[in-house]
C-alpha positions as CSV (number, residue, x, y, z in Angstrom):
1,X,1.7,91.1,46.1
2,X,4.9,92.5,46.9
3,X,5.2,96.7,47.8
4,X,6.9,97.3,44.8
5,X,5.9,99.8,41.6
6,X,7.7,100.8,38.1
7,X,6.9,103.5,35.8
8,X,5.0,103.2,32.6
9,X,8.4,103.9,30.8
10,X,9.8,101.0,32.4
11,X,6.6,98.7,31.3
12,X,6.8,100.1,28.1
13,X,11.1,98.7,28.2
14,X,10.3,95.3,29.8
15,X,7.1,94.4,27.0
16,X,9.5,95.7,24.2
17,X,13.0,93.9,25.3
18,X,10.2,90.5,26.5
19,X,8.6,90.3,23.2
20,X,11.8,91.0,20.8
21,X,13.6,88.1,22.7
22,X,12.6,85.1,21.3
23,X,10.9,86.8,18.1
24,X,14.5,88.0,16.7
25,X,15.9,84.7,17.1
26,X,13.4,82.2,14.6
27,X,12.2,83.0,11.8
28,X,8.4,84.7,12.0
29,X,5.8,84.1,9.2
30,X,7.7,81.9,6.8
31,X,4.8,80.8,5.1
32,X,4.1,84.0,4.1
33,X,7.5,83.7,2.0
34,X,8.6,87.0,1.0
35,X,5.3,88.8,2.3
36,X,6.1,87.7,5.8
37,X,6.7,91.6,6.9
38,X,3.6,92.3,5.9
39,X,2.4,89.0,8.3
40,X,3.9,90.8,11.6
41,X,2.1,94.2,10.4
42,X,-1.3,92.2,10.4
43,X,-0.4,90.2,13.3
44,X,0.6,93.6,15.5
45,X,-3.1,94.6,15.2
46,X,-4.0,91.4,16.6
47,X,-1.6,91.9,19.4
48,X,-3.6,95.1,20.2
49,X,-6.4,93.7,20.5
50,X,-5.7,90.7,22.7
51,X,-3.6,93.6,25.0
52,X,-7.1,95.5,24.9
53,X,-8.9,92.5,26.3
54,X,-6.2,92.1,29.3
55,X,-6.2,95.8,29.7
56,X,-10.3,96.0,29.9
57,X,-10.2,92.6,32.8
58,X,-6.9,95.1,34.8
59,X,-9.7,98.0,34.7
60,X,-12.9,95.7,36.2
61,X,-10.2,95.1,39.0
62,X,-7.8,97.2,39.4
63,X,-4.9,96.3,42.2
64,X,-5.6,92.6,41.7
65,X,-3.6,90.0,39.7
66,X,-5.2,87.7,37.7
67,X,-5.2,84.6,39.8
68,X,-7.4,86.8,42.3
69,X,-9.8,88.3,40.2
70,X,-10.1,85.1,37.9
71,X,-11.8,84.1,41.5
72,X,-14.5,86.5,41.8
73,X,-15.3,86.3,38.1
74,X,-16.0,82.3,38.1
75,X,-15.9,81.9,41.8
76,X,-13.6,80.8,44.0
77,X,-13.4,76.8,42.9
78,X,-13.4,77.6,39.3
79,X,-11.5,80.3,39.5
80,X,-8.6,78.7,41.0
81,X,-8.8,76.1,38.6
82,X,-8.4,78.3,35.9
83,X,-5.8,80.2,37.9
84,X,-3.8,77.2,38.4
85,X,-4.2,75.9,34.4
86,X,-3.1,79.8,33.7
87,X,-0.3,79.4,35.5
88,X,1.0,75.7,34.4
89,X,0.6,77.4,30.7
90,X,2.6,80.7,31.8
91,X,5.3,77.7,33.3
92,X,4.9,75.9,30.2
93,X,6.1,78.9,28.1
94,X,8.8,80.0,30.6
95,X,10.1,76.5,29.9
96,X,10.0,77.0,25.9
97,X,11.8,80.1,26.1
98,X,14.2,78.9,28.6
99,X,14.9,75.9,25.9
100,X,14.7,78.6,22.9
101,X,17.9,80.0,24.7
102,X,19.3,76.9,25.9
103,X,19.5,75.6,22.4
104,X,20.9,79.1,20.6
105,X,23.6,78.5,22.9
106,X,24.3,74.9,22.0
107,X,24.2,75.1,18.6
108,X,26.0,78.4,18.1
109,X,28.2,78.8,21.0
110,X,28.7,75.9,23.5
111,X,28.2,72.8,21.2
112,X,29.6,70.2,23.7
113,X,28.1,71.5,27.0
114,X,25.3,69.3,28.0
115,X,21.9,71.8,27.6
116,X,21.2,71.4,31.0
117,X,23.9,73.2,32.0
118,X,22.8,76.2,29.8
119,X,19.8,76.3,31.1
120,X,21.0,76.3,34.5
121,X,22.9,79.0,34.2
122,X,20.3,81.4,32.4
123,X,17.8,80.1,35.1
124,X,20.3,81.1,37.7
125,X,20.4,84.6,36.7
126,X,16.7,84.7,36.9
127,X,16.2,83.4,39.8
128,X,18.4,86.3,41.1
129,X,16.8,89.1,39.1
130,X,13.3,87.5,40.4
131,X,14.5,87.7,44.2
132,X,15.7,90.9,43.6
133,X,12.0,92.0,42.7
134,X,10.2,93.7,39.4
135,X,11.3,97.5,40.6
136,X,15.2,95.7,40.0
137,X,14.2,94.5,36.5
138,X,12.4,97.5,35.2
139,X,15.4,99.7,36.2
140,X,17.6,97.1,34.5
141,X,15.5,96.9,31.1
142,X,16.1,100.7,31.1
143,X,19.7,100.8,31.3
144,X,19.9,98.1,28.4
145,X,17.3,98.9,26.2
146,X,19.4,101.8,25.1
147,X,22.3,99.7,24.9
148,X,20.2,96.8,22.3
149,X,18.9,99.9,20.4
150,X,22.4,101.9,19.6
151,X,23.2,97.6,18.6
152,X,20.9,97.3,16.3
153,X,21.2,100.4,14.7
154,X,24.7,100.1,14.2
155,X,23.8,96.4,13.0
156,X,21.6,98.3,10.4
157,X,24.3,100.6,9.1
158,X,26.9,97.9,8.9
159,X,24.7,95.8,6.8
160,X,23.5,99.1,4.0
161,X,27.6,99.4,4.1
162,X,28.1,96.1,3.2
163,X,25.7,96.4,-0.1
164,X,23.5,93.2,1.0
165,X,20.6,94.2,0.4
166,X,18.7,93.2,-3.0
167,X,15.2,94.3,-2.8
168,X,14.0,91.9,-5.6
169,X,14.0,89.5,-2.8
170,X,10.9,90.8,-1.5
171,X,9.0,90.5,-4.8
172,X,6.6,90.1,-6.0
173,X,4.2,91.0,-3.1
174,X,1.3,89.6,-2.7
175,X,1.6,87.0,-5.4
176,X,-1.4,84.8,-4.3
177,X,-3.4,87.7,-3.1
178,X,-3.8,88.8,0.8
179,X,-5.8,85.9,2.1
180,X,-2.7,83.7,2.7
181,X,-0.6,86.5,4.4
182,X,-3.8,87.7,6.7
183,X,-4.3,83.4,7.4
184,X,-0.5,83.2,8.5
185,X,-1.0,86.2,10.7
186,X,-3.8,85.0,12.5
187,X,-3.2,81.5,12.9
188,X,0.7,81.7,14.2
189,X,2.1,85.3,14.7
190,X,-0.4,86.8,16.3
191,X,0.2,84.4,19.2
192,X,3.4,84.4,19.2
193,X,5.0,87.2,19.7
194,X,2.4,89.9,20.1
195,X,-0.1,87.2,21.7
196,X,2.7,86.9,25.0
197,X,1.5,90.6,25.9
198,X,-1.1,88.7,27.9
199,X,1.5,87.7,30.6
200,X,1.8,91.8,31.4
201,X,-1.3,91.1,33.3
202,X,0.6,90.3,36.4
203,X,2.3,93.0,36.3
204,X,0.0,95.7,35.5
205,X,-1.0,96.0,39.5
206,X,2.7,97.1,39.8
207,X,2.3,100.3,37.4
208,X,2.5,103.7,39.9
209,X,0.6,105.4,36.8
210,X,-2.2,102.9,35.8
211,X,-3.7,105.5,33.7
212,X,-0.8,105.3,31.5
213,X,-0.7,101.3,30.6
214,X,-2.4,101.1,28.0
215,X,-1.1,103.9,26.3
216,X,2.7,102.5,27.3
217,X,1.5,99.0,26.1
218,X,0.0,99.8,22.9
219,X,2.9,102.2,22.5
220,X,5.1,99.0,22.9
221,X,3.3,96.9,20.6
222,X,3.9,98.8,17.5
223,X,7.2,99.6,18.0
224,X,7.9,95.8,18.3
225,X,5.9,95.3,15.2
226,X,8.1,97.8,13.2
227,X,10.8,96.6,14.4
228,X,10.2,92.7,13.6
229,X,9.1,93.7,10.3
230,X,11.6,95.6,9.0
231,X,14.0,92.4,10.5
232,X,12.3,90.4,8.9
233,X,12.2,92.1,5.9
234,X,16.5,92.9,5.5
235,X,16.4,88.8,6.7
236,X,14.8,88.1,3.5
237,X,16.8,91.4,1.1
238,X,19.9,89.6,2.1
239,X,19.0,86.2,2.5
240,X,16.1,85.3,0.2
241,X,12.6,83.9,1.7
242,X,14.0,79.9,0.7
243,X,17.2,80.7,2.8
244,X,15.3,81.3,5.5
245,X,13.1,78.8,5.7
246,X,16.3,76.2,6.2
247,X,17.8,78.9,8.2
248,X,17.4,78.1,11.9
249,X,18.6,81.6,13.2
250,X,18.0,84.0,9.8
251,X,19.2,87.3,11.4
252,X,22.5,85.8,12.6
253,X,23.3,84.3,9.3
254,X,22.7,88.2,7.7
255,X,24.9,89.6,10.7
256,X,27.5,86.7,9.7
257,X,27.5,88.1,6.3
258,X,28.4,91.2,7.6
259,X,31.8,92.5,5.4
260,X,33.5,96.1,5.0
261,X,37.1,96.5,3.4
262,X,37.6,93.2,4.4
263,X,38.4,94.2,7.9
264,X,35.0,94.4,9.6
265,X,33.2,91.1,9.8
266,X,32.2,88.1,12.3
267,X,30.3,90.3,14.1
268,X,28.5,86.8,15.8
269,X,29.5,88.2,19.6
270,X,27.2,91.2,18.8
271,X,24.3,88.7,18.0
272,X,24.8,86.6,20.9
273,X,25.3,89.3,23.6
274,X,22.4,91.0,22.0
275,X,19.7,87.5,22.1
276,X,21.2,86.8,25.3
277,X,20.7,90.0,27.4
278,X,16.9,89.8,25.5
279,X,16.7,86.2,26.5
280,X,17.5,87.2,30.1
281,X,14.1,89.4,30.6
282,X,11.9,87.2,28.5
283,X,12.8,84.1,31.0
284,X,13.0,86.5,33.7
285,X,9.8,88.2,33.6
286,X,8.0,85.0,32.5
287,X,9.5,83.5,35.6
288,X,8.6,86.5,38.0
289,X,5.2,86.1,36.9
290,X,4.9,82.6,38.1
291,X,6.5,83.0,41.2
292,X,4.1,85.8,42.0
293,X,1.2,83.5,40.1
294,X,1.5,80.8,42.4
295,X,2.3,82.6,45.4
296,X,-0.7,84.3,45.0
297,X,-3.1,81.5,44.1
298,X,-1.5,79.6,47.1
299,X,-1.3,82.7,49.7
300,X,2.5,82.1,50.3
301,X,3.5,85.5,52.0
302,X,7.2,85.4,50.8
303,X,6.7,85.1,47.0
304,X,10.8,84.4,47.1
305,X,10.8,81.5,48.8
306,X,9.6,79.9,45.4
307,X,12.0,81.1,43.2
308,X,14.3,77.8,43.8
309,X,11.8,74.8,43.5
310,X,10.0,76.4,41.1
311,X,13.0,76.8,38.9
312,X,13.4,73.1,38.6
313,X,10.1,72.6,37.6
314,X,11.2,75.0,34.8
315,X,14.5,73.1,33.9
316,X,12.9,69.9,34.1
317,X,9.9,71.1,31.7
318,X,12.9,72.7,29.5
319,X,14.4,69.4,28.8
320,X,11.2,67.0,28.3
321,X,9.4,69.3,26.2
322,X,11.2,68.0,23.3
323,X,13.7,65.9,22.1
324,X,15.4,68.1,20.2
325,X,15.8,71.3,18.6
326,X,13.8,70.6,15.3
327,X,10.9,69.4,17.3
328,X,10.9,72.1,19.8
329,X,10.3,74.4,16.9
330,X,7.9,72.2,14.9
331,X,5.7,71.7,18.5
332,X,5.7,75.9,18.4
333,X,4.7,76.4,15.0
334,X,1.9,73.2,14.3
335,X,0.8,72.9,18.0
336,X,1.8,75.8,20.5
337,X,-0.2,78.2,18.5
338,X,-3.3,77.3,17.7
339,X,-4.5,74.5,20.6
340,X,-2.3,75.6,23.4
341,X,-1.8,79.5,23.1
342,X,-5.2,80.5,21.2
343,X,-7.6,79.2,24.1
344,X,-5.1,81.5,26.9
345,X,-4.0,84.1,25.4
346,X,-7.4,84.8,24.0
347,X,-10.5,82.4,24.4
348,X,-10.5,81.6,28.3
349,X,-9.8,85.7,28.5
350,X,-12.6,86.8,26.3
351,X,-14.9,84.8,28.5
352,X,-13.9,86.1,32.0
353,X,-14.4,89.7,30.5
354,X,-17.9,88.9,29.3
355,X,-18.4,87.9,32.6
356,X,-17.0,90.3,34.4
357,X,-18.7,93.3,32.2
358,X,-22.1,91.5,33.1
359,X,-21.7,91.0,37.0
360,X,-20.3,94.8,36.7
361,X,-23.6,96.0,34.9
362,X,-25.6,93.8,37.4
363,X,-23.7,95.3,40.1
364,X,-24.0,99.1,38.8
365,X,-27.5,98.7,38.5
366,X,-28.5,97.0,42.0
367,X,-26.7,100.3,43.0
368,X,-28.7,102.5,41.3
369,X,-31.5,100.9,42.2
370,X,-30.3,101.0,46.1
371,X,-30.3,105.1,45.3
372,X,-33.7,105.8,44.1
């Protein structure tokens, strides 16, 4: 582990600008149609409880990432298998949000450049920020999370100015009854965003307050839940649900709609500078975490040295994940989710802290019995 430490503020900035990144840029919970706001409320509770679980494995071992107490809860062959799987997954997803990027680029700004070459140069920038060290990044998220926030809100105004939204969009709720909106919650938006807290278990060793994570984290969690609903619900206002679900980037075709006194309007460069500088931390701080992941699991001393090969690894996974755009999101929303994410973010971690509460109980009790 490196010496470094940030403040539960600063974890609180980094899980709120990591898990808005990709979230404002697809669409979540389309199958809800126009109940999917009420999907990401749902969902957020789900997010707390897969934090809690994360949270409860931190407090067994305090000081210790995951790749070295996964180790003492299975022992140390299984554990390091596990370890390793954890981290080709937290790779895997580093490469998905690398191509999420990659392809808003292409497709909105840089149609002609090769996506390689975007993904080169977001990775480049991370590679810096990852060098630099998590104490770097957390006093960066700071100084732009205000700078997103006074965005959006002025995003918001613009868009009551422009008299776009029609609230009959958003009816009638709950046509079919709750059952489909609580199904699409937990079988896709639970994982993704809120389920991508998990990954804050690297970093939760780094926290100069530990006493305050899971106050910071939950704190975190609901804002990003308020915000993504209320996001998602001006997306479909202005848009309508059907819109959306042919919309590739919803919230970018409401900020493109964007007109007052014919004077302001293509206010794209706001939605770009705002997705990238969000992109930047999600692919930064899922690509901290495996250079400290790996280092750790493979005792390299200088976690930095990785930063550059293991970048490759990253742009190479970016480009074969899928052939293209449409199947990148397809793979997310019928795969990802359910048989890739589910058994991580949740299953294999539910297990270790069984475990874990168990050897802790035997422990506690050897002790006591040590005493009498």
């Amino acid at each position: 582990m490196e010496p470094a430490k940030i403040s539960p503020t600063q974890l609180f900035v980094l899980i709120l600008l990591f898990e808005l990144g990709s979230a404002l840029l697809y669409p979540i919970g389309t199958d809800a149609n126009q109940n999917a706001w009420l999907a990401i409320l749902i969902a957020m509770v789900g997010g707390f409880a897969i934090f809690l679980i994360h949270y409860a494995l931190y407090s067994y071992y305090p000081d210790q990432l995951p790749t070295t107490y996964t180790q003492k809860i299975l022992g140390k062959f299984f554990g390091k298998i596990a370890s390793f799987l954890f981290m080709l997954f937290i790779m895997y997803l580093a490469a998905r949000a690398l191509r999420d990027f990659g392809e808003m680029l292409a497709i909105i700004g840089y149609p002609r450049t090769p996506l390689i070459i975007n993904h080169f140069i977001l990775i480049l920038v991370a590679i810096y920020a990852v060098r630099k060290g998590i104490e770097v990044i957390g006093r960066t998220g700071e100084i732009l999370f205000a700078f997103i926030y006074i965005l959006a809100i002025f995003g918001f105004i613009f868009i009551i100015a422009s008299d776009l939204i029609h609230l009959n969009n958003l009816k009638p709720f709950l046509e079919d009854g709750i059952l489909p909106v609580i199904k699409v919650a937990f079988t896709h938006v639970v994982f993704f965003p809120f389920g991508e807290v998990f990954v804050y278990a690297m970093i939760f060793p780094y926290v100069n307050k530990p006493k305050k994570i899971k106050k910071a984290g939950l704190l975190a969690l609901l804002l990003i839940g308020i915000n993504l609903a209320i996001s998602t619900a001006i997306n479909i206002s202005v848009l309508g649900y059907t819109k959306i679900e042919r919309t590739q980037f919803p919230l970018l075709n409401t900020i493109q709609a964007i007109e007052i006194a014919e004077f302001l309007q293509r206010l794209d460069i706001f939605f770009m500078l705002s997705i990238i500088i969000l992109g930047f931390f999600k692919v930064a701080i899922y690509f901290y975490v495996v250079v400290i992941g790996v280092a750790d699991l493979f005792k390299v001393k200088e976690s930095s040295q990785l930063a550059v090969p293991l970048a490759f690894v990253i742009i190479f996974l970016s480009i074969v994940v899928a052939n293209n755009s449409l199947e990148h999101i397809a793979e997310a929303k019928k795969i990802s989710s359910i048989y890739v994410q589910f058994p991580f973010q949740v299953l294999i971690p539910t297990f270790l802290l069984l475990i874990a509460f168990f050897k802790k109980r035997k422990q506690n009790r050897l002790a006591n019995d040590t005493k009498t």
